[in-house]
N, C-alpha and C positions, 0 to 999 in steps of 0.2 A: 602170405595172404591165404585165408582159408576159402576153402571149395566154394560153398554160399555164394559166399563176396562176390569172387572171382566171376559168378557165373553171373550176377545182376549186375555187375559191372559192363559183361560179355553186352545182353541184353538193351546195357543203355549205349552201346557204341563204344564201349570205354575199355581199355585195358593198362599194360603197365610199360609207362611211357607214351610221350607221343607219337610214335609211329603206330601205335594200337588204335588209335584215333578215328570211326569213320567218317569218311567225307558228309560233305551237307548233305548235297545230293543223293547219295545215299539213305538216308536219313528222312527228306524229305517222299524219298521215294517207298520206302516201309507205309506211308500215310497216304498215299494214294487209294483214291477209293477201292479200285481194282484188288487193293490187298487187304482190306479191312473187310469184303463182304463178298461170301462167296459169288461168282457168277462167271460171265464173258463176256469177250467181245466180237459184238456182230457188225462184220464190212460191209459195205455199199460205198462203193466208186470210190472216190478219195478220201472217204469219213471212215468211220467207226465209235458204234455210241456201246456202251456198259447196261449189259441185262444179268438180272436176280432173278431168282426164280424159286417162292416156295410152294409146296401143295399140303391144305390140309384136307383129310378125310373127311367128306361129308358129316359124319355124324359129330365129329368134333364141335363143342360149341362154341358159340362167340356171344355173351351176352343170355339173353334167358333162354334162348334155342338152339339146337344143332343146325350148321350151315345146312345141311340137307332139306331142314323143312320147307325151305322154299320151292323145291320141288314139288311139294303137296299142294302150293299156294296156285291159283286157278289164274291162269292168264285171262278167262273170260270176264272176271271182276278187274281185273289189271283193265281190261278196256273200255267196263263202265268209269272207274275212277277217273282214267285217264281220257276219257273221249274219244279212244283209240281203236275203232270195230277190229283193226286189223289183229290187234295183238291177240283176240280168242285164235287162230288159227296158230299162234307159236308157243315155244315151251319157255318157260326161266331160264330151261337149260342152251337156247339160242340166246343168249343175251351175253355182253359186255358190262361190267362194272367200270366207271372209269373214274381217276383222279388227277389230278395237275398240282406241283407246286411250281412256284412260277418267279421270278425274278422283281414280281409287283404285281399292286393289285389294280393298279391301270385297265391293265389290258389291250394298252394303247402299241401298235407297230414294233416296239422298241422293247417290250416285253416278251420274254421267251418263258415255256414251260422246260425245266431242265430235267423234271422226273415228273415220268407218266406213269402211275398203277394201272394194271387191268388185271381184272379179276373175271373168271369163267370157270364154268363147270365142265369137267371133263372126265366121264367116267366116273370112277366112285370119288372123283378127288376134286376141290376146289384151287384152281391152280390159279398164282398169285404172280403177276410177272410184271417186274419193273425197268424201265428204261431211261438209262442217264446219259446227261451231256458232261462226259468230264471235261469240254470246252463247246463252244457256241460252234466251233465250225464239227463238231458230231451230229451236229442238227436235221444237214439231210439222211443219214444213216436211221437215227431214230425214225424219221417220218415213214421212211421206207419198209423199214420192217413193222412200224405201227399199224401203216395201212394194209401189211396181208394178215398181220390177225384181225384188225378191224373187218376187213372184208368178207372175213370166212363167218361172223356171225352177224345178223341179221338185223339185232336190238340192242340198243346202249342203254343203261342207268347211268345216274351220277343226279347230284346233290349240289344242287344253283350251275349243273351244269349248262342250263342253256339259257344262261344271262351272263356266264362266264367261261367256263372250262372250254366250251366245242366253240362259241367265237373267238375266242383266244387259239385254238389248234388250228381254226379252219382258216386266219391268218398269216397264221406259221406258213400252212401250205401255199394257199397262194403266194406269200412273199418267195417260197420257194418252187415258184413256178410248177407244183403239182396242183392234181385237182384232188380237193376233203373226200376221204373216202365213208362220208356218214352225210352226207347231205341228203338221204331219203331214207336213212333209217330210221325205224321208229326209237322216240327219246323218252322215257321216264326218271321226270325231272323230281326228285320225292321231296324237296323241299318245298313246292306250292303245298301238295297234301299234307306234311307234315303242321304246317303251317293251318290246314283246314283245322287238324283235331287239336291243337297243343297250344296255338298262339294266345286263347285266352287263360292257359291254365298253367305256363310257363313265364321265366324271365324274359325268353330267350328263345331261338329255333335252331339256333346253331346245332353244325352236327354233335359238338360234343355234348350240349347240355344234352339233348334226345338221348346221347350213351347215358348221362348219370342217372337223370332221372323217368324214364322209359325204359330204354333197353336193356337197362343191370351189366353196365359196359363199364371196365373200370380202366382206363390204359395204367401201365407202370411207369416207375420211375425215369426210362429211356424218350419216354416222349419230351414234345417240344413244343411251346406256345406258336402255332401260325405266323404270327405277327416278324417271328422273329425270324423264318424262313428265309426270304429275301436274301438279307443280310449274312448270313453264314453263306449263303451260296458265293455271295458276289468275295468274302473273306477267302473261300476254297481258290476262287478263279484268281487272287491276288495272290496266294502263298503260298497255295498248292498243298497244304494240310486238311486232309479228310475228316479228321478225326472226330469231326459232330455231325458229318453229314450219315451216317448210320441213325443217329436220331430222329433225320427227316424220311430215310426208307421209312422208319420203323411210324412213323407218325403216318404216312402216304398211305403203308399197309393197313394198320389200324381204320383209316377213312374206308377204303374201299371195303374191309371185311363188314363194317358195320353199317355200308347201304346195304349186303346181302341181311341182314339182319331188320332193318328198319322195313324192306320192302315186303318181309315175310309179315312182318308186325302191323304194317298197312293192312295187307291183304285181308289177314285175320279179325280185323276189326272191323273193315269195312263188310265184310259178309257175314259176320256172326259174331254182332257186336255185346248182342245180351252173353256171353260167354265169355268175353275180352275185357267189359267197359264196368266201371263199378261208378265212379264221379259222375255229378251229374252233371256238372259243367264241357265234361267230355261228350255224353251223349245229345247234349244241346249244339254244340260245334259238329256234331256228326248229323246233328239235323238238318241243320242248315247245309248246310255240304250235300244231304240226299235230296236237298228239297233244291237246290242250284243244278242239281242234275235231273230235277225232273221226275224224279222217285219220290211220288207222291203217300203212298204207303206208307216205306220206307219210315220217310220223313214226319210222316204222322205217329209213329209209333217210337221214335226218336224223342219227338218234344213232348209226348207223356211220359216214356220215362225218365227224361229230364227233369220234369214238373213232380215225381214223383220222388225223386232225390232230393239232396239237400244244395239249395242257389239260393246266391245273395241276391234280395229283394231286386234291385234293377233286370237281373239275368232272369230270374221267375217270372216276374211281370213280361218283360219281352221273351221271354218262350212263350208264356199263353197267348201274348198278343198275334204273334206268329203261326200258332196252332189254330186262333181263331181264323185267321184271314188265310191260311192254306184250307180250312173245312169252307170258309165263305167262297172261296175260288171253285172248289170243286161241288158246289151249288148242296150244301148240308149244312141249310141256316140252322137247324131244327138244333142240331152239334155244337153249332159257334156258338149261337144262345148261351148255351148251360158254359164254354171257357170263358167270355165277354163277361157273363154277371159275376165270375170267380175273380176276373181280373176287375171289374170295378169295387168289386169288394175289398181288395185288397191296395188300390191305388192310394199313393199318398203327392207324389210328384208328376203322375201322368193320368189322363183320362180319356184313353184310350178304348176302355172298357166301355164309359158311359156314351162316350162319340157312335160306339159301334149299337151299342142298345137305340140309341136315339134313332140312328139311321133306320135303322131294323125295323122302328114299331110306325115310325111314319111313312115309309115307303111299302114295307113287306106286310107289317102286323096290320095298318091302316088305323095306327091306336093314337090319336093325338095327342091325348092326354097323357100315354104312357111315356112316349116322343119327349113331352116338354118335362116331364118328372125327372127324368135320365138329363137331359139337360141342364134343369137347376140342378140337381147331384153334380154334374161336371162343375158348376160354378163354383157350387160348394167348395168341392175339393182344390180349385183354382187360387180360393180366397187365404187358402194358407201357406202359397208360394208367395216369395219377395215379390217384392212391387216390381222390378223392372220383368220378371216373367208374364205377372200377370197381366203387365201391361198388353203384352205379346198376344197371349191366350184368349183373354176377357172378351175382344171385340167379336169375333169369331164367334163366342160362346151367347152372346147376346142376341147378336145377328140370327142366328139360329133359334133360338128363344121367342125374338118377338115374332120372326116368322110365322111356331108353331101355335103363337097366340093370336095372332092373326087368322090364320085358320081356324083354329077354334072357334074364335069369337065368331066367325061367316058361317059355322057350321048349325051352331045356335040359335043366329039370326032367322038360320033360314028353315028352323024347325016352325 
């Protein structure tokens, strides 16, 4: 038997004869997680769970930036976004990144997370550390040591973590008679905001489509559908063969690196959007988002240059209808005017525009006549919706009509 042979024979267990044979269990034991990826294992009382741990250099990138940039990113805008005054007082670099895969997507008492990513900055290095249950009773070990790195920083991320991830852990603990050690820290949850800018300009919000088409995130080959998570785990606790669970680190890790990357990509657009934002469908979702927080400016300056870009007829008409009535809030009829007559000019399914001129010249302008002109224009434009719309629309528009001919007509009389 030549050398080669001999040696992948060695490799598969196998030699010459059956006493060269190794046992199952040995066999089985090569596949255990613990030997498939570097790390160890950390005791508490009668458990002990399995931690990974890599670190990349800050400047290394993930995506179209170096992890570091997030450090340039201003926790003061981190707290307008998020409604959070406290977070201007902290740094990115107090913060936790966290992830869970989980055994379902319940969430329900009977589901466990078996691997927790957290991710922090530490030094010039973004240290990446995973915690596993290579069985359910690792479970108080994991919490234990989770909760003194949770404890040592101040602020969590995570991505639908707090419709999922932290009530899912915060159960874990209670069933395990500890108390959560994040129940007052501050949460930045990036998938509502994600959602502000992307939702109409995407399929999807999922964190991975954000990586395809936003972040210029590609994962390799090694990854693994979510979906399918679950079930490999529950396969590993049946037969004790690791061999895809490296798939689900390497997917975990991936999650957690690309919140440090989405949160840097928030920050940047939310504060210096004319520099970040080219679509105008983008700076219209950023409009409304600055005008939901009160950033009347902001917002103002949002749905011009939305209006100023290229939107499908429905989205342009509701940016200026929106534009008008944020100038009409802030008592600058003189402003609305000039959006109102752009958007009635342009209405084909709504009369929005004309409703607002109407209002305008009979209560403010004191123009009746003008009043009722902008009104038949609304008709007008009414008469070439389907009949069940206008049925809708007409009476309103009438009503309003004979009103201002009513008037009219008493204004006449009484000359």
């Amino acid at each position: 038997m030549n050398t080669e042979l001999a040696g992948r024979l060695r490799r598969l267990g196998l030699g010459k004869g059956p006493a060269a044979l190794r046992p199952a269990e040995q066999r089985r034991e090569s596949r255990c997680v613990e030997n498939l990826l570097p790390g160890r294992l950390l005791s508490c009382e009668d458990s002990a769970c399995f931690v990974t741990e890599r670190n990349y250099p800050l400047d290394s990138s993930h995506g179209t930036q170096p992890l570091g940039s997030l450090l340039d990113a201003s926790t003061k805008v981190a707290a307008t976004m998020f409604k959070q005054p406290s977070l201007a007082e902290l740094s990115f670099g107090d913060f936790v990144f966290l992830d869970t895969e989980t055994t379902g997507l319940s969430g329900g008492t009977g589901t466990i997370a078996f691997l927790v990513g957290v991710g922090f900055i530490e030094g010039s290095q973004f240290v990446m550390r995973q915690f596993f249950l290579r069985t359910p009773d690792d479970e108080p070990a994991m919490l234990t040591h989770l909760t003194e790195l949770l404890v040592s920083r101040p602020g969590i991320v995570s991505f639908n973590g707090r419709s999922f991830d932290i009530p899912l852990l915060e159960t874990r603990y209670i069933l395990n008679r500890r108390p959560p050690p994040f129940s007052d820290s501050p949460h930045l949850d990036l998938l509502q905001p994600a959602r502000r800018l992307w939702r109409d300009s995407l399929d999807s919000c999922r964190l991975i489509s954000l990586e395809e088409q936003v972040l210029g995130i590609r994962r390799d080959q090694t990854d693994i559908p979510g979906g399918l998570i679950p079930g490999i785990y529950r396969d590993y606790l049946r037969t004790g063969n690791g061999i895809e669970m490296p798939r689900i680190f390497y997917h975990n890790r991936v999650d957690v690196l690309s919140m440090v990357t989405l949160l840097s990509q928030l920050c940047r657009i939310f504060d210096q959007p004319s520099v970040e934002l080219e679509q105008g469908e983008h700076w219209f979702s950023l409009a409304r988002w600055y005008e939901a927080l009160g950033l009347t400016a902001g917002a103002e300056n949002a749905y011009r240059c939305a209006i100023a870009q290229k939107l499908t007829t429905p989205a342009f008409q509701d940016a200026l209808s929106r534009l008008g009535r944020l100038l009409k809030r802030s008592g600058r009829r003189d402003d609305a005017q000039v959006i109102w007559r752009q958007l009635a000019a342009v209405e084909m399914d709504d009369v929005r525009g004309h409703i607002e001129m109407a209002k305008h010249c009979e209560w403010h302008a004191r123009d009746l006549g003008e009043a009722a002109g902008w009104t038949r224009g609304a008709l007008s434009v009414a008469e070439r919706w389907p009949k069940g719309i206008q049925r809708a629309a007409r009476p309103e528009l009438n009503h309003r009509l004979a009103r201002l001919e009513r008037k009219l007509a008493g204004s006449t009389s009484r000359r």
